[in-house]
TORVEX-418446 format. One record per atom (N, C-alpha, C): chain; atom name; x, y, z; residue in three letters. Coordinates in Angstrom, 2 decimals, decimal comma. Layout:
BEGIN
["A" "CA" [X Y Z] "ALA"]
...
***
This chain:
BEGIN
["A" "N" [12,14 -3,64 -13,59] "UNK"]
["A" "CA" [10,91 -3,65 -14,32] "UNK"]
["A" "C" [9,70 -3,66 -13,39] "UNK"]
["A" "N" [9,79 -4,48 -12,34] "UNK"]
["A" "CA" [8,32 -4,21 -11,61] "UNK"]
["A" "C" [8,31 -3,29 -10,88] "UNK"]
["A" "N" [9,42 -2,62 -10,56] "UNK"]
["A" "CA" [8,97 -1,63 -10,02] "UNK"]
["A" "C" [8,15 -0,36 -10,97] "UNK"]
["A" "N" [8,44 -0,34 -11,95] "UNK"]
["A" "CA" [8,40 0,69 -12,98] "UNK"]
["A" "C" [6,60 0,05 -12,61] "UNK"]
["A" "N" [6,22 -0,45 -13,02] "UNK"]
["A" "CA" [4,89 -1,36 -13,38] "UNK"]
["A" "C" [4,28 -1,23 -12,03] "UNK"]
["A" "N" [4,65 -1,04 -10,78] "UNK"]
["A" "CA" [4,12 -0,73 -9,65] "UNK"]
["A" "C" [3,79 0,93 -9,40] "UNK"]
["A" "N" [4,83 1,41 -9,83] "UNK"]
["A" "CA" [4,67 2,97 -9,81] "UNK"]
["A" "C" [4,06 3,27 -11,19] "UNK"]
["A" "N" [3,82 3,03 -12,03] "UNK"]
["A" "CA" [2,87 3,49 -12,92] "UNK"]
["A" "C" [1,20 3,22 -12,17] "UNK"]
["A" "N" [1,28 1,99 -11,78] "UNK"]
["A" "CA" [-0,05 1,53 -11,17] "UNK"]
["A" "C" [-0,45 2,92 -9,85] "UNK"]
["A" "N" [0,62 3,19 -9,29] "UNK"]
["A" "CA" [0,03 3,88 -8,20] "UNK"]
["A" "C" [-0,11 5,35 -8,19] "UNK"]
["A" "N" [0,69 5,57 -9,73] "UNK"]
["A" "CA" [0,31 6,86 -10,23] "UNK"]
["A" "C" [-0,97 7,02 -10,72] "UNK"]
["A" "N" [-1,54 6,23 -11,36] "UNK"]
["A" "CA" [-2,50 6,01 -12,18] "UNK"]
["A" "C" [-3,62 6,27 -10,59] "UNK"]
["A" "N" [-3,47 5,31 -9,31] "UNK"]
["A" "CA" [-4,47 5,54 -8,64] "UNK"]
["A" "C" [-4,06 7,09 -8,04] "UNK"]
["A" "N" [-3,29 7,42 -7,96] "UNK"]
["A" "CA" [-2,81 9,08 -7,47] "UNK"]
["A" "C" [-3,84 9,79 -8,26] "UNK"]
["A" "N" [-3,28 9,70 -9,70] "UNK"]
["A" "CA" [-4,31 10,50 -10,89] "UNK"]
["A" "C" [-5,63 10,61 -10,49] "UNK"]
["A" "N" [-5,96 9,00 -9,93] "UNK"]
["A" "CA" [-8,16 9,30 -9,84] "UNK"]
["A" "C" [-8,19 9,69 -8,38] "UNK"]
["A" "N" [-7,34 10,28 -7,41] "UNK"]
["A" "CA" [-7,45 10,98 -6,27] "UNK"]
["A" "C" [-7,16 10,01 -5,58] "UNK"]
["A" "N" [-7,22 8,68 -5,17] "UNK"]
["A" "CA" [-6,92 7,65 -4,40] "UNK"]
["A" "C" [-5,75 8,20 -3,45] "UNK"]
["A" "N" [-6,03 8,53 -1,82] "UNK"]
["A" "CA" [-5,20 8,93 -0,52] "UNK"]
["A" "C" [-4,36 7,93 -0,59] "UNK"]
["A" "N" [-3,05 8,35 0,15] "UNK"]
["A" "CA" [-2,09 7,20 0,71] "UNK"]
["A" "C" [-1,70 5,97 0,41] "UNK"]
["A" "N" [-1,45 6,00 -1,06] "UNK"]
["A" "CA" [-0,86 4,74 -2,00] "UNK"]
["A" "C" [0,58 4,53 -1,88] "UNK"]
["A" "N" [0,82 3,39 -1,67] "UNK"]
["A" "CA" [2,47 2,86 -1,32] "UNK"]
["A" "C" [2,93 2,41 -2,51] "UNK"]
["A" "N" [4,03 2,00 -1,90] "UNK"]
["A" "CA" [4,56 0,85 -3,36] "UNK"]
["A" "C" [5,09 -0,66 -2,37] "UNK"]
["A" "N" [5,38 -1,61 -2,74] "UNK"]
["A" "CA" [5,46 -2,87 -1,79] "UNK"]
["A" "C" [6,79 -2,66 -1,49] "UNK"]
["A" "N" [7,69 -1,70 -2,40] "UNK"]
["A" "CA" [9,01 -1,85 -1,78] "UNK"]
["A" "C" [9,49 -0,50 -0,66] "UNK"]
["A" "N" [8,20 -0,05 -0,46] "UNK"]
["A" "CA" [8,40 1,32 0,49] "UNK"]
["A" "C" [8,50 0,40 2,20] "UNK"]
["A" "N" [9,11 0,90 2,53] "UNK"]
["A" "CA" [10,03 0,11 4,04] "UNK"]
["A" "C" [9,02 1,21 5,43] "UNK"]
["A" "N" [8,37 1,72 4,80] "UNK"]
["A" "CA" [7,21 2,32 6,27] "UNK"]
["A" "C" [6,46 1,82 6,94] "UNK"]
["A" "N" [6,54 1,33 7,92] "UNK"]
["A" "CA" [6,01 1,03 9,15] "UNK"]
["A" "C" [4,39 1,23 9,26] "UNK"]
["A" "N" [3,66 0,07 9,48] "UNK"]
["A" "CA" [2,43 0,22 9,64] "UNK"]
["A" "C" [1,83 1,69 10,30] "UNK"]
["A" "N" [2,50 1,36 11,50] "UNK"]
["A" "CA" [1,77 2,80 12,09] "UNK"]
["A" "C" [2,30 4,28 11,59] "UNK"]
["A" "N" [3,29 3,99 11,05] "UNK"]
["A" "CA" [3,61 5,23 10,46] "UNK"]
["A" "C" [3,17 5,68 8,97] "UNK"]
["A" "N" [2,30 5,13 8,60] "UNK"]
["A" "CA" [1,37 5,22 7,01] "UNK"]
["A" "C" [0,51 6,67 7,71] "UNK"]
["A" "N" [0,94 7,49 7,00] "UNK"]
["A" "CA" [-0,81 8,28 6,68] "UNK"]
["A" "C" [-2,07 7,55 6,53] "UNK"]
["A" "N" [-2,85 8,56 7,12] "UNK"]
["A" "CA" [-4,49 8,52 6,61] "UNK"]
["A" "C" [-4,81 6,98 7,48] "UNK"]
["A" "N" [-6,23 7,19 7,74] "UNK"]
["A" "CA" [-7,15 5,87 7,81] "UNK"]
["A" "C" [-6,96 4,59 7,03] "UNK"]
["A" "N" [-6,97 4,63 6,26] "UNK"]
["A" "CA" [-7,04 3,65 4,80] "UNK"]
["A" "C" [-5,93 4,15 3,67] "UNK"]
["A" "N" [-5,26 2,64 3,69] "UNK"]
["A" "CA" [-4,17 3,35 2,89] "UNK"]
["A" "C" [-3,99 1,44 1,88] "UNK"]
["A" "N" [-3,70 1,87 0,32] "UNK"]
["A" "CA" [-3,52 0,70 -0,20] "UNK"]
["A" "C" [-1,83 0,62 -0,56] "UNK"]
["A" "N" [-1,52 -0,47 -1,01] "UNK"]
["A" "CA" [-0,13 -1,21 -1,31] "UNK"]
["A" "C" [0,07 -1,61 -2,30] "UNK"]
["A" "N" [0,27 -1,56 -3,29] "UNK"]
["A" "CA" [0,30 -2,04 -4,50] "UNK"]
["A" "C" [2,02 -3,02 -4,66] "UNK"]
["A" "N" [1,38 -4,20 -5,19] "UNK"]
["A" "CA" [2,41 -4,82 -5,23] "UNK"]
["A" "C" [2,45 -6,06 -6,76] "UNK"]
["A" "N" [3,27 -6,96 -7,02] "UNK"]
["A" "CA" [3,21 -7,63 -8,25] "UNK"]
["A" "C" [3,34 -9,47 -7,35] "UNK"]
["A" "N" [2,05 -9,81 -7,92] "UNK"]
["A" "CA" [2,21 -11,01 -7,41] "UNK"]
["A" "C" [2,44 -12,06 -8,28] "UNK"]
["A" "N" [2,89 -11,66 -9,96] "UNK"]
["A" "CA" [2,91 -12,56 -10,93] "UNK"]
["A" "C" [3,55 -11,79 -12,09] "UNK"]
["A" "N" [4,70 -12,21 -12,71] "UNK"]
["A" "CA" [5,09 -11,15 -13,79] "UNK"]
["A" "C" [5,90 -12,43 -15,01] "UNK"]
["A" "N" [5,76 -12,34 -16,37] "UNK"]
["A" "CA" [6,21 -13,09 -17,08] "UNK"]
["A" "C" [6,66 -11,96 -17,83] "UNK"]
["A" "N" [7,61 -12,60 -18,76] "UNK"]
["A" "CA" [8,12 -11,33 -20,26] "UNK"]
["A" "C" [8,22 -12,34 -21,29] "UNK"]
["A" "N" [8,25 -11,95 -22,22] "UNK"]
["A" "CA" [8,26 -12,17 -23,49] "UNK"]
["A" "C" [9,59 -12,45 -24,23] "UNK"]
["A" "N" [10,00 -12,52 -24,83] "UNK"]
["A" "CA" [11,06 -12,21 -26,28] "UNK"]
["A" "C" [11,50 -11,13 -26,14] "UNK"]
["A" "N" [12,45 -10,08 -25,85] "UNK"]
["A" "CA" [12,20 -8,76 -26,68] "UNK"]
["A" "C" [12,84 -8,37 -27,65] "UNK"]
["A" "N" [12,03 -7,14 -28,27] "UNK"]
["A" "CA" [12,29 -6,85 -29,38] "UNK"]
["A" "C" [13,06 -5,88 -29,62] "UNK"]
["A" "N" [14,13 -5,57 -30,30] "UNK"]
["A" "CA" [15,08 -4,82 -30,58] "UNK"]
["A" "C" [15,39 -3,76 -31,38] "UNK"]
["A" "N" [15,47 -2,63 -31,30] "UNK"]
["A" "CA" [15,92 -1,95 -32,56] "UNK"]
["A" "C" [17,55 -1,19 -32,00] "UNK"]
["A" "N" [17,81 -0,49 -32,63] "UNK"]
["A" "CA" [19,46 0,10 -32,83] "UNK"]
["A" "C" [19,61 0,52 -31,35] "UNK"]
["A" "N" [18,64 1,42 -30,60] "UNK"]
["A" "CA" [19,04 2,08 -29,25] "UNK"]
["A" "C" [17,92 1,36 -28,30] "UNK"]
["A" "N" [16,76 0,92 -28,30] "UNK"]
["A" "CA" [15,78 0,70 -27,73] "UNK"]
["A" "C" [15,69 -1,21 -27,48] "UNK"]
["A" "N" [15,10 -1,40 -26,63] "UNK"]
["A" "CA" [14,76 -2,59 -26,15] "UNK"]
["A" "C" [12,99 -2,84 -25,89] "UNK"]
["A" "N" [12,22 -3,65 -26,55] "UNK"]
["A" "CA" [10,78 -3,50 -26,46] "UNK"]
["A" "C" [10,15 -4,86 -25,87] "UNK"]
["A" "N" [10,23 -4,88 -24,14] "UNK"]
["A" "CA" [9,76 -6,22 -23,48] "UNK"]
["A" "C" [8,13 -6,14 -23,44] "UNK"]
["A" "N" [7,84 -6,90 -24,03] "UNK"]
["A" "CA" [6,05 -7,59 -23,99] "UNK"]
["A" "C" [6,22 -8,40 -22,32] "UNK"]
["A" "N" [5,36 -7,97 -21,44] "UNK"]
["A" "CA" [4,86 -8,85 -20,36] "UNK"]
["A" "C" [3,42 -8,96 -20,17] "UNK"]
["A" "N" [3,38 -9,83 -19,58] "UNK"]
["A" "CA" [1,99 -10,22 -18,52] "UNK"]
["A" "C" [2,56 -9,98 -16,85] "UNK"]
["A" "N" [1,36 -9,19 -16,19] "UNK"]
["A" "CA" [1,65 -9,65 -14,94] "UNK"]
["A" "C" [0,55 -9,42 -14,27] "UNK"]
["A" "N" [0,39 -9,85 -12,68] "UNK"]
["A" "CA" [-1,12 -9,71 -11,95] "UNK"]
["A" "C" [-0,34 -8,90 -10,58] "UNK"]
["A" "N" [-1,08 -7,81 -10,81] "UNK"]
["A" "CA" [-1,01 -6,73 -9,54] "UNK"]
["A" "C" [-1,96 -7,16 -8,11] "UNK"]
["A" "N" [-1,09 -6,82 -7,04] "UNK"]
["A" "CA" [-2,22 -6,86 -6,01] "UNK"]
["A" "C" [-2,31 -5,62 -5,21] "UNK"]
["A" "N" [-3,36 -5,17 -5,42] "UNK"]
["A" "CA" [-4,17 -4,05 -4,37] "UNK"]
["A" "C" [-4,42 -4,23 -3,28] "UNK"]
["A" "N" [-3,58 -3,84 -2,58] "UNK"]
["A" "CA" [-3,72 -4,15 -0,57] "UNK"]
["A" "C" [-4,70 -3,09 0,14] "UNK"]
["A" "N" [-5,54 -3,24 0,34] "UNK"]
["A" "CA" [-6,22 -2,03 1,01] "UNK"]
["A" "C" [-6,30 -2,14 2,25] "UNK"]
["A" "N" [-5,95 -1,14 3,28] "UNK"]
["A" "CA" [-5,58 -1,79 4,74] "UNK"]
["A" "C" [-6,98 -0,39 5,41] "UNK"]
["A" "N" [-7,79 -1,16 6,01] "UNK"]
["A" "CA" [-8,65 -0,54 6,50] "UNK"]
["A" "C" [-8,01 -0,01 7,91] "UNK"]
["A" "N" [-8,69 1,04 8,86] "UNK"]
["A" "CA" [-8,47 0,98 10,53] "UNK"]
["A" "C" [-8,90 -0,21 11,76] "UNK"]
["A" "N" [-8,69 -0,33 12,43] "UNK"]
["A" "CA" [-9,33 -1,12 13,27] "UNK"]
["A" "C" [-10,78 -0,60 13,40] "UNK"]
["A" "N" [-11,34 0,28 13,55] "UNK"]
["A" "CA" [-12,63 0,55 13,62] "UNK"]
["A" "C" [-13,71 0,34 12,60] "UNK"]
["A" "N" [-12,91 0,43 11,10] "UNK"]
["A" "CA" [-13,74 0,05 9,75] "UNK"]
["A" "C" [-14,24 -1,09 9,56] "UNK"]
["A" "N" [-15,80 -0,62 9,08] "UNK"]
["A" "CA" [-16,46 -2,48 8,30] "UNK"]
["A" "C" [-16,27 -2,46 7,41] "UNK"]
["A" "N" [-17,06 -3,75 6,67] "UNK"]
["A" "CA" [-16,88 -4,20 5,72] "UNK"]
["A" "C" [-17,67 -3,53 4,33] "UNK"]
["A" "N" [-18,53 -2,52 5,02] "UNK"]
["A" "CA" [-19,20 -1,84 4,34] "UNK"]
["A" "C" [-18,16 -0,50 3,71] "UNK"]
["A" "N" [-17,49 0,21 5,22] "UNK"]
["A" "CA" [-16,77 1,42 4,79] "UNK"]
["A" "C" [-15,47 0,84 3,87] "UNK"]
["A" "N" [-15,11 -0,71 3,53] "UNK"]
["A" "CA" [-13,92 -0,57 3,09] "UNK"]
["A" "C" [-14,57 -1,04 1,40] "UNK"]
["A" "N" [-15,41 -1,81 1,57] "UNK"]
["A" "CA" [-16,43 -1,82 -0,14] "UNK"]
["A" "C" [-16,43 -0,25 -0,67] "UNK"]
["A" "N" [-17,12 0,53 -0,16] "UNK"]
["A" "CA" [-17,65 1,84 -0,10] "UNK"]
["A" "C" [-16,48 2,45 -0,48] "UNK"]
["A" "N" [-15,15 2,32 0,00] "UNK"]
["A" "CA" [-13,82 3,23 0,05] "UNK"]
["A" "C" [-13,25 2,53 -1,65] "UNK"]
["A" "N" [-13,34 1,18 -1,87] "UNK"]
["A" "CA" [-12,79 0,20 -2,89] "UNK"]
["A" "C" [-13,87 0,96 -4,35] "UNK"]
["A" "N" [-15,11 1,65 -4,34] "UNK"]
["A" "CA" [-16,35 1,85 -4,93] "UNK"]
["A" "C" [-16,06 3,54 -5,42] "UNK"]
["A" "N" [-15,42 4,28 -4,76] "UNK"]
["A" "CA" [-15,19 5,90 -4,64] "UNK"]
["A" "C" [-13,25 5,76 -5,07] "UNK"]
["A" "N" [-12,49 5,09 -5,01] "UNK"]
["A" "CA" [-11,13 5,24 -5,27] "UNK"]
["A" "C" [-10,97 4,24 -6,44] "UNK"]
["A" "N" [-10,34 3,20 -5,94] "UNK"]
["A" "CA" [-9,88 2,00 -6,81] "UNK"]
["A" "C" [-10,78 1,24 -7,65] "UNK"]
["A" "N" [-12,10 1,21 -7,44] "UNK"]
["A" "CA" [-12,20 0,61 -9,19] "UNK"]
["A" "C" [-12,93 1,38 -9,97] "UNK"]
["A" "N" [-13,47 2,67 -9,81] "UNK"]
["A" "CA" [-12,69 3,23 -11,21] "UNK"]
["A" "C" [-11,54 3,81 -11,83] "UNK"]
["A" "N" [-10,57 3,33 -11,23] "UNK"]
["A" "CA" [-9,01 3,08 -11,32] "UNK"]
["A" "C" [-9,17 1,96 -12,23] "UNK"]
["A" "N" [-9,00 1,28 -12,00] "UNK"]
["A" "CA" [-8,88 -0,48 -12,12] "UNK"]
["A" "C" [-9,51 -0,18 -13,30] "UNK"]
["A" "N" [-11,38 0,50 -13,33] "UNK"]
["A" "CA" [-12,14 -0,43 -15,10] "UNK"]
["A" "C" [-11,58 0,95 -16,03] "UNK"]
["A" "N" [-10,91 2,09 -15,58] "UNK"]
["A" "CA" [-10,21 2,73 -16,87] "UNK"]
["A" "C" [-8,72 2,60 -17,11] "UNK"]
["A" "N" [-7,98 1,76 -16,37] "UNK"]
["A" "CA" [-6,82 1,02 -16,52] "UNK"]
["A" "C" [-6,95 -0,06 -17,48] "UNK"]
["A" "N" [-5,43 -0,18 -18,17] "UNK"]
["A" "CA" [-5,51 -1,07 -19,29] "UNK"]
["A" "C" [-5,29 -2,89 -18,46] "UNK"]
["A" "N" [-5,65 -2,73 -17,45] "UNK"]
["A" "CA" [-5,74 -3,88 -16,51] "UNK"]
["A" "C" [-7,36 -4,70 -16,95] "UNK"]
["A" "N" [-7,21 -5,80 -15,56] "UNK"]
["A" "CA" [-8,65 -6,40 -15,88] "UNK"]
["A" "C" [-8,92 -7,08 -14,32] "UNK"]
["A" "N" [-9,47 -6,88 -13,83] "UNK"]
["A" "CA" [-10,17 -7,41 -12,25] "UNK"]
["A" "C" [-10,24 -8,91 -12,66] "UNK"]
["A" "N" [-9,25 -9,73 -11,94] "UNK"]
["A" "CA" [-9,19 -10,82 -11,73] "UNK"]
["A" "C" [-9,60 -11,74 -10,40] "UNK"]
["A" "N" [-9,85 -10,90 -9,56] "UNK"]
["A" "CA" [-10,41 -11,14 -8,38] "UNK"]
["A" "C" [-10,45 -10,53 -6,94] "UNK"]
["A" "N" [-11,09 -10,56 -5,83] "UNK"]
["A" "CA" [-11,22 -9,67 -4,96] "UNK"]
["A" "C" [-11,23 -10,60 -3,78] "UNK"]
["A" "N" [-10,70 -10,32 -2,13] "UNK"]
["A" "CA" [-11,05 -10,82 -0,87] "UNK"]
["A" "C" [-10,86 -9,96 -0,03] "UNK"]
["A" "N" [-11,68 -9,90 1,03] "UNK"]
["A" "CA" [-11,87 -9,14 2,45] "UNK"]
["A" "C" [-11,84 -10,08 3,41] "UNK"]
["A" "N" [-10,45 -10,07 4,27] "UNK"]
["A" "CA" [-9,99 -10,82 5,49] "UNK"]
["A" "C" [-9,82 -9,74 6,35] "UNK"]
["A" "N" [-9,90 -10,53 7,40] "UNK"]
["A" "CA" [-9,42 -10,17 8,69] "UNK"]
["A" "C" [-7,50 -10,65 9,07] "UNK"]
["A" "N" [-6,84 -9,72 9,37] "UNK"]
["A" "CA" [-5,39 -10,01 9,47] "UNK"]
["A" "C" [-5,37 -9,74 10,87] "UNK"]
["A" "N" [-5,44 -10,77 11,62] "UNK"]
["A" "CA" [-5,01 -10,64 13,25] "UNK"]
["A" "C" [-3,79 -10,28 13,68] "UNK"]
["A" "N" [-2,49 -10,00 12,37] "UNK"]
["A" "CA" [-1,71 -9,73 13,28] "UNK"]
["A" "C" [-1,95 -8,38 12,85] "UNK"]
["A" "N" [-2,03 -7,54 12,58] "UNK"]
["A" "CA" [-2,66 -5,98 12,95] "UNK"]
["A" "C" [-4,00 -5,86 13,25] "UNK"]
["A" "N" [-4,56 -6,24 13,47] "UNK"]
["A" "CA" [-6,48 -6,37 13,85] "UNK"]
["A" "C" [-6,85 -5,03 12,90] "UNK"]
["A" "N" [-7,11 -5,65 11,87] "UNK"]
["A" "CA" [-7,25 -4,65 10,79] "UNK"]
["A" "C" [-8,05 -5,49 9,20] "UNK"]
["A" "N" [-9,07 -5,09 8,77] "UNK"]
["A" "CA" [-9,14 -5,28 7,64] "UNK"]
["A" "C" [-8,67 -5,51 6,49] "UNK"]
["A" "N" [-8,11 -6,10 5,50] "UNK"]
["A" "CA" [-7,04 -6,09 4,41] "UNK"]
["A" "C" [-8,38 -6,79 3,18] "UNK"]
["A" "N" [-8,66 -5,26 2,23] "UNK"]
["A" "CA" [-9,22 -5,81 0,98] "UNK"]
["A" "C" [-8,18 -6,27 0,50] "UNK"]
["A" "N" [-7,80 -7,27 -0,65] "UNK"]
["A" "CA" [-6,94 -7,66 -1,66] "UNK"]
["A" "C" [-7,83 -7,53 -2,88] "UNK"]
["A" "N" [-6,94 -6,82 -4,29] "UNK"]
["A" "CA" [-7,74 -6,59 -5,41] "UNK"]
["A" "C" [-6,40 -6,99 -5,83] "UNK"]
["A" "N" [-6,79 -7,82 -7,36] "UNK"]
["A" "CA" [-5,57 -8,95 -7,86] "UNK"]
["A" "C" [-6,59 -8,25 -9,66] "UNK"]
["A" "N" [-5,60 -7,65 -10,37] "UNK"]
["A" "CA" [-5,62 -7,10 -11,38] "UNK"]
["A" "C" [-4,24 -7,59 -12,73] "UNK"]
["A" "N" [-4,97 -8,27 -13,59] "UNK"]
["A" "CA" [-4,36 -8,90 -14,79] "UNK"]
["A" "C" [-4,25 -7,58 -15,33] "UNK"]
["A" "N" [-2,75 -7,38 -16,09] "UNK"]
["A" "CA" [-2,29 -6,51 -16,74] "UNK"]
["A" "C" [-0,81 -7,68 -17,89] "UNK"]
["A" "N" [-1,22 -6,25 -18,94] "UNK"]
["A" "CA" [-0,19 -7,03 -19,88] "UNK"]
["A" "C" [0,44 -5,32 -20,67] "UNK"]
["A" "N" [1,53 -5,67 -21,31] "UNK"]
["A" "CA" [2,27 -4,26 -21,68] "UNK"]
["A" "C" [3,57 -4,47 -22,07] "UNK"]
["A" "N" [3,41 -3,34 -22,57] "UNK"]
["A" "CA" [5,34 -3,62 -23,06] "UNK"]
["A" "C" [6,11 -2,37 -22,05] "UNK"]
["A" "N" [7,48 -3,07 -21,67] "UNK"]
["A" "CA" [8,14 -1,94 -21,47] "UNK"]
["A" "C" [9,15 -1,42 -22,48] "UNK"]
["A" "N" [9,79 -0,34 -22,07] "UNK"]
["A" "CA" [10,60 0,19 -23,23] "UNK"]
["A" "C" [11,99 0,27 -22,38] "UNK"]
["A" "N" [13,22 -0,02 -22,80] "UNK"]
["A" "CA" [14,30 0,50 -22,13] "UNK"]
["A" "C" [15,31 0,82 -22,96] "UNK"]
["A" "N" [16,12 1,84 -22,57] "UNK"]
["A" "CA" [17,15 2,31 -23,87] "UNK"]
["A" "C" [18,26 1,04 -23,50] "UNK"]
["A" "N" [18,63 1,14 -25,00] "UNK"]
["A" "CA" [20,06 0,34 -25,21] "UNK"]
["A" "C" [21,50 1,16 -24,97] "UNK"]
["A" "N" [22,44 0,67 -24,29] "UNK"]
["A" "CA" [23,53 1,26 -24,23] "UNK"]
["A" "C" [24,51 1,15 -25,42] "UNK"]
["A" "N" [24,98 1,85 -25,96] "UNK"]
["A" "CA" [25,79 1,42 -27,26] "UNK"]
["A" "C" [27,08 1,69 -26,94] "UNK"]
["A" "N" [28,18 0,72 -27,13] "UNK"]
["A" "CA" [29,18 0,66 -26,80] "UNK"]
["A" "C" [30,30 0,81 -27,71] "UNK"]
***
């Protein structure tokens, strides 16, 4: 399930043009990412519901909170990675059925690199077929 919910998310930023979107379970090597600036999308919170049933189908209600990794270059400020977060990801984010729950810009010394974090409340159902036996 989260993966499904991660790759919808990073399709969705594919769709508004957003370069070099991962998924958290992609195993590529920092230096081997494409592009300057590249984000990560990952699930830092996921609950489900009850689900609901019919004859072939399975209908899970969740909540969960996404995090948006944005990994700047060593050379980028804090301006070019606002600026990059302003032109890609949030108008991603405010026409997503999500909701901006909060934002930080650190410094990560162990790559000497910028890391925006964007933390996005989402809720949804998934659908999965039933096997009938």
């Amino acid at each position: 399930m989260l993966e499904t919910i991660i790759n919808s998310i990073k399709a969705e930023l594919e769709k508004a043009g957003t370069p070099n979107v991962y998924s958290a379970f992609d195993c590529v090597p920092i230096e081997k990412r494409t592009g300057n600036i590249f984000t990560v999308v990952d699930i830092c919170a996921f609950e489900s519901s009850n689900p609901i049933y019919t004859l072939d189908t399975a209908y899970i209600p969740y909540t969960a909170a996404a995090a948006l990794r944005i990994t700047a270059p060593e050379s980028c400020s804090m301006t070019d990675i606002y600026s990059y977060y302003d032109r890609y990801i949030g108008t991603s984010v405010a026409g997503a059925s999500g909701r901006l729950s909060g934002m930080t810009v650190k410094f990560d010394s162990n790559i000497r690199r910028l890391v925006m974090t964007v933390k996005v409340s989402l809720s949804g159902i998934i659908k999965a077929e039933r096997s009938v036996v």
